[in-house]
C-alpha positions as a Markdown table, in Angstrom:
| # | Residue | x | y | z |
|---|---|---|---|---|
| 1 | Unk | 0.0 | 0.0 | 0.0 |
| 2 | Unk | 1.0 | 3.6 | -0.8 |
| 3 | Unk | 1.1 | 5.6 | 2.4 |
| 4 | Unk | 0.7 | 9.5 | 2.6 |
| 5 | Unk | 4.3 | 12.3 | 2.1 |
| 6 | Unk | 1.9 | 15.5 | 2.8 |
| 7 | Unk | -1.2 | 16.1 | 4.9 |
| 8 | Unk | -2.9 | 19.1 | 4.7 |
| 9 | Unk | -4.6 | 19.6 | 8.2 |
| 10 | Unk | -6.6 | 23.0 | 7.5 |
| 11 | Unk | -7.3 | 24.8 | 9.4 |
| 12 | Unk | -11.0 | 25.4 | 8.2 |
| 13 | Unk | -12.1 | 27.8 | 6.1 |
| 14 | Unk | -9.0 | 29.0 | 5.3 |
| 15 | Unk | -8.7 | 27.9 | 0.9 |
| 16 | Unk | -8.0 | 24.4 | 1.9 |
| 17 | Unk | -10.2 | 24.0 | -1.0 |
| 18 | Unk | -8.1 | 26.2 | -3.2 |
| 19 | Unk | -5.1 | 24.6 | -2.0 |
| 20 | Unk | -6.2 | 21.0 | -2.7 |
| 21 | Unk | -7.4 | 22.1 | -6.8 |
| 22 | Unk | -3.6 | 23.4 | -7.1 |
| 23 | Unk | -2.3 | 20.4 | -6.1 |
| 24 | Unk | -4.7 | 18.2 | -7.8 |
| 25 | Unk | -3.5 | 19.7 | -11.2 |
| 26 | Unk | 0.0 | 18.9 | -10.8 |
| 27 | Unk | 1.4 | 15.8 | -12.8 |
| 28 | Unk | 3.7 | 15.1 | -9.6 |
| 29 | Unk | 0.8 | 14.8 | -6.8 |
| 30 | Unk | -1.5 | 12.0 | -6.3 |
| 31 | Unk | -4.3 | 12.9 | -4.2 |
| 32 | Unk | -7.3 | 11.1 | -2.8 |
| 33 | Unk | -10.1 | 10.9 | -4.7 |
| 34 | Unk | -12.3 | 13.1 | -2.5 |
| 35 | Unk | -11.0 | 15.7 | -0.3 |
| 36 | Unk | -11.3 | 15.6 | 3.6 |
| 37 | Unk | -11.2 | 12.2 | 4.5 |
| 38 | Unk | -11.2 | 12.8 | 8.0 |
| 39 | Unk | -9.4 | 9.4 | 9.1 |
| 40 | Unk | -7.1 | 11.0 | 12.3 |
| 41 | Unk | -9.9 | 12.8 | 13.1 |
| 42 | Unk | -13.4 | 11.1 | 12.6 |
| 43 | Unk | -12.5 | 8.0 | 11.2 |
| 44 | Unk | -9.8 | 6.8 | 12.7 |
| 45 | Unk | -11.6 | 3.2 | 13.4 |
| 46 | Unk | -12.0 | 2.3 | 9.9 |
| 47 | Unk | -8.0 | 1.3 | 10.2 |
| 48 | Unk | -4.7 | 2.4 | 8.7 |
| 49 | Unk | -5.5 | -0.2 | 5.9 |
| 50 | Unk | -8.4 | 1.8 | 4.4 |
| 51 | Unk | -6.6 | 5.1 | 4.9 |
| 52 | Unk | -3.9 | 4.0 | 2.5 |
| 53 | Unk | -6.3 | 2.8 | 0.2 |
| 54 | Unk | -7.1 | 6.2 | -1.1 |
| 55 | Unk | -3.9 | 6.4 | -2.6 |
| 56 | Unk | -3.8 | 2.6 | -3.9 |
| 57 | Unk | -3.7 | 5.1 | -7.8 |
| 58 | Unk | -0.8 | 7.1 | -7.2 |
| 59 | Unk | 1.7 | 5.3 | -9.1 |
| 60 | Unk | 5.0 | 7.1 | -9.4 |
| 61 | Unk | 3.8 | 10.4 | -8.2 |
| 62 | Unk | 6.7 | 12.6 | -6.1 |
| 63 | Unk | 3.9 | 14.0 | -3.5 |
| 64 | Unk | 1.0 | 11.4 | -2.2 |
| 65 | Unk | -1.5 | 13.5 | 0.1 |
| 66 | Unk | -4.9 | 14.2 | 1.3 |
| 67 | Unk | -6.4 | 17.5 | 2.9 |
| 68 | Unk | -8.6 | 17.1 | 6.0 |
| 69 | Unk | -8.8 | 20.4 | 7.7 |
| 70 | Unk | -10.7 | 19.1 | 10.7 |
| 71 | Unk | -7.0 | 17.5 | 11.5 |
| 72 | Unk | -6.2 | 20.9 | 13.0 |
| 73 | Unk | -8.4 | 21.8 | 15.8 |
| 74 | Unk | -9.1 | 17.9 | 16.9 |
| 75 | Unk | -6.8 | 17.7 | 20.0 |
| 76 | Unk | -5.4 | 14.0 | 19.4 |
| 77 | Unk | -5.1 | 14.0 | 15.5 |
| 78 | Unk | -1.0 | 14.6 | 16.2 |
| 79 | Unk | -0.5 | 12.1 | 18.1 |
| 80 | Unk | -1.8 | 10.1 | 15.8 |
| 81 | Unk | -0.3 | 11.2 | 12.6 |
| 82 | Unk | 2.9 | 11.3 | 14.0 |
| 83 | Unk | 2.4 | 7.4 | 15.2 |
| 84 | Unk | 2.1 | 6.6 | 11.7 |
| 85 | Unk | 4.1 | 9.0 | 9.4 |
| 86 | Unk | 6.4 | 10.7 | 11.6 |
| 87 | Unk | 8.5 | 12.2 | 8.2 |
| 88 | Unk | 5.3 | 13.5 | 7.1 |
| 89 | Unk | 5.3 | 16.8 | 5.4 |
| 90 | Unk | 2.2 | 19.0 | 6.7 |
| 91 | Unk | 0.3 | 22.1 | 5.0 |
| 92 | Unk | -1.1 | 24.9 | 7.2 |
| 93 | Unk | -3.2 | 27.9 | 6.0 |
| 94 | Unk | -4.3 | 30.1 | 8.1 |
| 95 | Unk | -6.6 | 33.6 | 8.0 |
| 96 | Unk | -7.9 | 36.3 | 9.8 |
| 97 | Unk | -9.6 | 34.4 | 12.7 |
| 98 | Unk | -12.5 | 37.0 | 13.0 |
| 99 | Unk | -12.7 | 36.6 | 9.0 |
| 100 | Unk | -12.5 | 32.8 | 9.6 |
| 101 | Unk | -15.3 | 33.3 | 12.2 |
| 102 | Unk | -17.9 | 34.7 | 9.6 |
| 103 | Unk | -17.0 | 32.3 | 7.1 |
| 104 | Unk | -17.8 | 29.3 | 9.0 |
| 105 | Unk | -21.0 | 30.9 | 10.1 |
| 106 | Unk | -22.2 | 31.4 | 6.6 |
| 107 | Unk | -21.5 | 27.6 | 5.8 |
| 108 | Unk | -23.3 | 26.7 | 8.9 |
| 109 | Unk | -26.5 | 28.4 | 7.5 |
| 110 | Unk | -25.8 | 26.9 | 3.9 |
| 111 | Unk | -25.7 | 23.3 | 5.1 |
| 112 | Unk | -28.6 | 24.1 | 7.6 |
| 113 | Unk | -26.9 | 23.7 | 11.1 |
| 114 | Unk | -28.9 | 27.0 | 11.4 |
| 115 | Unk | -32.0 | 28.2 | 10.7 |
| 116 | Unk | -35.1 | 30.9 | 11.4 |
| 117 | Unk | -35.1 | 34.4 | 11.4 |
| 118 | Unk | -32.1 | 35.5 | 13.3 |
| 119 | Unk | -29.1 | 34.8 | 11.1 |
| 120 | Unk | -26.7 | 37.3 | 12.7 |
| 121 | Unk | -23.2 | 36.2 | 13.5 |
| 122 | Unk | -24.2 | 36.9 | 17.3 |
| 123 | Unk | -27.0 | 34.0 | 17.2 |
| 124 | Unk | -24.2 | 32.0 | 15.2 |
| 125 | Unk | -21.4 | 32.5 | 18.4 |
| 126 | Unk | -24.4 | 31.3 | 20.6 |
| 127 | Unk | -24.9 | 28.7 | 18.7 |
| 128 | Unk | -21.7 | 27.2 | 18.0 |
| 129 | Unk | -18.4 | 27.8 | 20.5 |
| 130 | Unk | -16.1 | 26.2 | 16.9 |
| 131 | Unk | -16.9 | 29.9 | 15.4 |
| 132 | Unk | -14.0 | 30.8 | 18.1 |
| 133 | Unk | -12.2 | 27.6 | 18.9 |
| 134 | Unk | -11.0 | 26.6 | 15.8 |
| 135 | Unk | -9.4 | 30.4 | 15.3 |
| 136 | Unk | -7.2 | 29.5 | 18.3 |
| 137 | Unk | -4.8 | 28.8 | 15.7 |
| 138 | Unk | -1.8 | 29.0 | 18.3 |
| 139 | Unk | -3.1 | 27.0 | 20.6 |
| 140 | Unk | -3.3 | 24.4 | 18.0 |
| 141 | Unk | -0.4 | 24.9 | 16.5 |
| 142 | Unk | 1.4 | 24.1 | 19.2 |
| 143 | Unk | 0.1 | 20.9 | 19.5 |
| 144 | Unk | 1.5 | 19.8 | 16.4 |
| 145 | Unk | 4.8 | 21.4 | 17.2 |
| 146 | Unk | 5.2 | 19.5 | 19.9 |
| 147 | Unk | 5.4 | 15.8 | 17.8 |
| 148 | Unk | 6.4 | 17.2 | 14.4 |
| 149 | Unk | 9.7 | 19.9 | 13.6 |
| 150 | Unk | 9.2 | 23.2 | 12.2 |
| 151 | Unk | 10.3 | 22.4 | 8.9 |
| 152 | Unk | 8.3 | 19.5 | 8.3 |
| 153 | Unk | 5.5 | 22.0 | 8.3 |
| 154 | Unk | 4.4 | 24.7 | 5.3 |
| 155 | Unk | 2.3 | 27.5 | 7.2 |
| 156 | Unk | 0.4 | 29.4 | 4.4 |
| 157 | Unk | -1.9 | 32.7 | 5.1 |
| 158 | Unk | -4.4 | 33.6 | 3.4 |
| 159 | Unk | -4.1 | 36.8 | 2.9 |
| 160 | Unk | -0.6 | 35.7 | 0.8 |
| 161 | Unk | -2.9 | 33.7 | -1.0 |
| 162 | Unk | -4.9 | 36.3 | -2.0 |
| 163 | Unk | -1.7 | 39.5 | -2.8 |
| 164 | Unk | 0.0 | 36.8 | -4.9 |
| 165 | Unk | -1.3 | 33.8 | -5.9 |
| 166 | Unk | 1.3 | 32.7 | -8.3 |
| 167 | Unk | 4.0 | 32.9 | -5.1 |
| 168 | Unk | 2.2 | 30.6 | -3.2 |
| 169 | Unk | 1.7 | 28.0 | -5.2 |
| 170 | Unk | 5.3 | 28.3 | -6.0 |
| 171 | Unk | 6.0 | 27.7 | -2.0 |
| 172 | Unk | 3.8 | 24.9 | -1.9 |
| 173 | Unk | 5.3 | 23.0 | -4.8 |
| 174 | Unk | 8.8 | 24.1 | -3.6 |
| 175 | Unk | 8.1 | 22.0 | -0.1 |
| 176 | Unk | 6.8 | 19.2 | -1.7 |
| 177 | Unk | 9.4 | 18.9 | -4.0 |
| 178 | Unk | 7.5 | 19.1 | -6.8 |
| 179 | Unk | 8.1 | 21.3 | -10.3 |
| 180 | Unk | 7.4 | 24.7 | -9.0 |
| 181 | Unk | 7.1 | 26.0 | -12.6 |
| 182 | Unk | 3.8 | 24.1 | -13.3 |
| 183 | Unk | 1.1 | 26.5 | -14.1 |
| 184 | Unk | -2.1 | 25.2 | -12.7 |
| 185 | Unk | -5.4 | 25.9 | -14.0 |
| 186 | Unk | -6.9 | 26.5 | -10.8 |
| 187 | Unk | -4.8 | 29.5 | -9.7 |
| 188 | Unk | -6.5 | 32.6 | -10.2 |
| 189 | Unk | -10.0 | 30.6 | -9.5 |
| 190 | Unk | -12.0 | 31.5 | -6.5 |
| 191 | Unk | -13.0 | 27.5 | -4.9 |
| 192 | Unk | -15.8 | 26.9 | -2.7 |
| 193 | Unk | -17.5 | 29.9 | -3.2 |
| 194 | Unk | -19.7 | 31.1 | -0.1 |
| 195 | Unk | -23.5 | 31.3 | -0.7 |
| 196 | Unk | -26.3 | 30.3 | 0.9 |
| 197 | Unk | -29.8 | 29.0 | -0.4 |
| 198 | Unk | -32.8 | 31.8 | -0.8 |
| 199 | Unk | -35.5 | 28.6 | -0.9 |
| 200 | Unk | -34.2 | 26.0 | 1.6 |
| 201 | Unk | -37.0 | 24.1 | 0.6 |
| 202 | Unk | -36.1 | 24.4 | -3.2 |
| 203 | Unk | -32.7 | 22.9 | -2.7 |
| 204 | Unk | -33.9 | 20.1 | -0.6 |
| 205 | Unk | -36.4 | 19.2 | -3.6 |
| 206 | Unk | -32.5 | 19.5 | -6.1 |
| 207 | Unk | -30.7 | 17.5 | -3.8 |
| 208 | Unk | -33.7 | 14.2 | -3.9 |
| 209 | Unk | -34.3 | 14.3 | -7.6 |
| 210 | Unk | -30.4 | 14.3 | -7.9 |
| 211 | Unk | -30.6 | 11.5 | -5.9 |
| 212 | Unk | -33.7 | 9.9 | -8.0 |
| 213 | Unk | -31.9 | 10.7 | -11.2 |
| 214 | Unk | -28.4 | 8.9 | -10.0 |
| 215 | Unk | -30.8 | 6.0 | -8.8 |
| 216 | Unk | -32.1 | 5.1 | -12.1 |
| 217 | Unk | -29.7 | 5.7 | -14.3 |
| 218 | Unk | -30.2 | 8.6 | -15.9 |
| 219 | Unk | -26.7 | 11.1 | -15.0 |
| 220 | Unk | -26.2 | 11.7 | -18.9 |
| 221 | Unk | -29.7 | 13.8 | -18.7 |
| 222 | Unk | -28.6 | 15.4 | -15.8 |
| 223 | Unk | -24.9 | 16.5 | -17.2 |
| 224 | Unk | -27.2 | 17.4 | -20.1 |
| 225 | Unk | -29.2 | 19.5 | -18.5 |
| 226 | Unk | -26.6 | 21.5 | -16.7 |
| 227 | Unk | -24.7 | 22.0 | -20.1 |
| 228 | Unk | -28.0 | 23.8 | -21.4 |
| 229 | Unk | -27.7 | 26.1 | -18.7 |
| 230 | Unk | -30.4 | 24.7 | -16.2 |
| 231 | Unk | -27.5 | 24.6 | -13.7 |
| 232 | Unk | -27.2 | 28.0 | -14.0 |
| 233 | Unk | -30.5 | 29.1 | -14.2 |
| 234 | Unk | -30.8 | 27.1 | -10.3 |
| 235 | Unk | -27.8 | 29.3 | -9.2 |
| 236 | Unk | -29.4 | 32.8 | -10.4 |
| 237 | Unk | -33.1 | 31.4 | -8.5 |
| 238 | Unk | -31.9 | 29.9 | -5.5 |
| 239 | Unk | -28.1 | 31.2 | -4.7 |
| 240 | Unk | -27.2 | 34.0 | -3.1 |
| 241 | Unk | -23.9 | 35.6 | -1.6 |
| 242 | Unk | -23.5 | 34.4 | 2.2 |
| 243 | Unk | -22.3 | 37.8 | 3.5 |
| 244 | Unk | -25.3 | 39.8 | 1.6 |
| 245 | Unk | -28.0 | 37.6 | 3.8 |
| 246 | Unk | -26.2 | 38.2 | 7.0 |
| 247 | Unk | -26.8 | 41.2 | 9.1 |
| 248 | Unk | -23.9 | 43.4 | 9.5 |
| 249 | Unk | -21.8 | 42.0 | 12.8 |
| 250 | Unk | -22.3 | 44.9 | 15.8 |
| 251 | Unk | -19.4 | 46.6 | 16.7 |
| 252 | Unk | -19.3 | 45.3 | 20.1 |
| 253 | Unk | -19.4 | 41.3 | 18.5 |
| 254 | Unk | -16.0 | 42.4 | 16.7 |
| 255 | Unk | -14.5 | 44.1 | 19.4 |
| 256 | Unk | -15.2 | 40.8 | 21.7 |
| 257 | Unk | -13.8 | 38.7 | 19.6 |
| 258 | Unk | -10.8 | 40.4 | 19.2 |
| 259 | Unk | -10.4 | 40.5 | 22.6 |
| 260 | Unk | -10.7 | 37.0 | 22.5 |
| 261 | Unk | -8.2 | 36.6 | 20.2 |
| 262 | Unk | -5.3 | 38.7 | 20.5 |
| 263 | Unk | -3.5 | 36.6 | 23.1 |
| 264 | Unk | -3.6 | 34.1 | 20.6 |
| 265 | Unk | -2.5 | 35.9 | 17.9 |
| 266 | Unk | 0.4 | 37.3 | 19.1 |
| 267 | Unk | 1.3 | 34.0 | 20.4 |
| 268 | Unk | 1.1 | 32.7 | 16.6 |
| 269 | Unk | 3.3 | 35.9 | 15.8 |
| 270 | Unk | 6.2 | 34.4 | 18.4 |
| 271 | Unk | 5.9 | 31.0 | 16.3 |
| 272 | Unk | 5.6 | 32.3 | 12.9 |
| 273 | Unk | 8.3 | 35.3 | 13.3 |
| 274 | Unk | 5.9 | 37.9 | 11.6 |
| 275 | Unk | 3.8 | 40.6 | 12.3 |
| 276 | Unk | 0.0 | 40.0 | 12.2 |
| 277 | Unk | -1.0 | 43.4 | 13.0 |
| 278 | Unk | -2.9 | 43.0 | 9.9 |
| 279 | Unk | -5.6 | 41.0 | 11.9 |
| 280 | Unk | -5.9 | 43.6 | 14.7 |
């Protein structure tokens, strides 16, 4: 069996999703067939045998890896990893944890963790403590310092990402030890778009007709249908920008959270050797 050289471990919200179409494009990286396979975190009874099976396909590929970002926060996912694959390479990307905050909370309300009328981010920090524990980046951070070195791990920011895109992927290559002058299709792209559904009902109804359609048989009609624009046609109806539904945060919610995290961050400024005044 074919066992893993990188992990990406998240943290959430942060373009793992970005991260994981770059690498996917490369001739040199074999990746599992579905991202976040969550085995050190959620699955970690299903054995070390079907773990490795993910990558039974990839062949003579330099880099072998998955991207789980759940890996991150989970408090004995180290431990773990480093039991296994202790020469492991490990991918880190990181953002603005308030940022990262409101991100999370609009996917909550686009998967339906939550619903009604109240869809502020205050309802959503009531809701759900993650919104501010998986921004402890520090905090987790040092838990995965503590089995693996430094340089075993790539610790990317987002809002690199975002100044130069080109740059990062060029860092991320160069760590894996990959060609860093491949040009990937998916670098300017913007993955895993936020939105939310306008019709909750409406989507439910997309989502058991896909299944229906996949049941009998019938996916050409459904490929067909989306190349005549019907896919389309459901995203102008029924999709709408996450941050446009969402009342505007109160001043006192930001200032809070701050509060909450600046320990942290400037903790995370010790271990990264870098100002992140930017967040503040």
């Amino acid at each position: 069996m074919t066992h893993p050289t990188f992990i990406g471990i998240g943290a959430q919200k942060c373009a793992s999703t970005w991260i994981y179409d770059l690498l996917a494009d490369h001739p040199d990286v074999a990746l599992s067939p579905h991202k976040e396979i969550d085995f050190f975190s959620y699955h970690y009874g299903h054995g070390l045998q079907w773990y490795e099976n993910n990558f039974n396909g990839a062949g003579d590929c330099i880099a072998v890896g998955e991207i789980s970002p759940s890996y991150f926060h989970e408090p004995g996912v180290p431990q773990r990893a480093h039991r296994h694959y202790p020469d492991v390479k490990l991918i880190v990307s990181l953002r603005n944890p308030i940022k990262r905050a409101i991100s999370n909370h609009v996917h909550e309300i686009r998967i339906g963790h939550l619903t009604g009328d109240d869809l502020s981010l205050e309802k959503g920090l009531q809701n759900n403590p993650m919104y501010v524990e998986q921004g402890r980046y520090a905090k987790h951070l040092e838990r995965w310092l503590a089995c693996f070195p430094k340089e075993q791990i790539l610790i990317l920011l987002f809002e690199d990402i975002v100044s130069n895109r080109a740059d990062t992927a060029k860092r991320l290559y160069r760590f894996l030890g990959i060609d860093e002058n491949h040009l990937p299709c998916a670098l300017d792209s913007r993955s895993n778009p936020s939105y939310v559904n306008r019709y909750s009902g409406l989507e439910v109804f997309r989502r058991g007709l896909r299944k229906v359609v996949r049941r009998i048989g019938l996916d050409l009609a459904w490929d067909f249908a989306a190349k005549i624009g019907v896919r389309q046609l459901y995203k102008r109806v029924n999709k709408v920008s996450g941050e446009a539904i969402i009342p505007e945060p109160q001043d006192a919610t930001l200032q809070q959270l701050m509060a909450e995290f600046n320990d942290d961050i400037s903790r995370l400024e010790s271990i990264l050797s870098r100002d992140l005044s930017m967040w503040r």
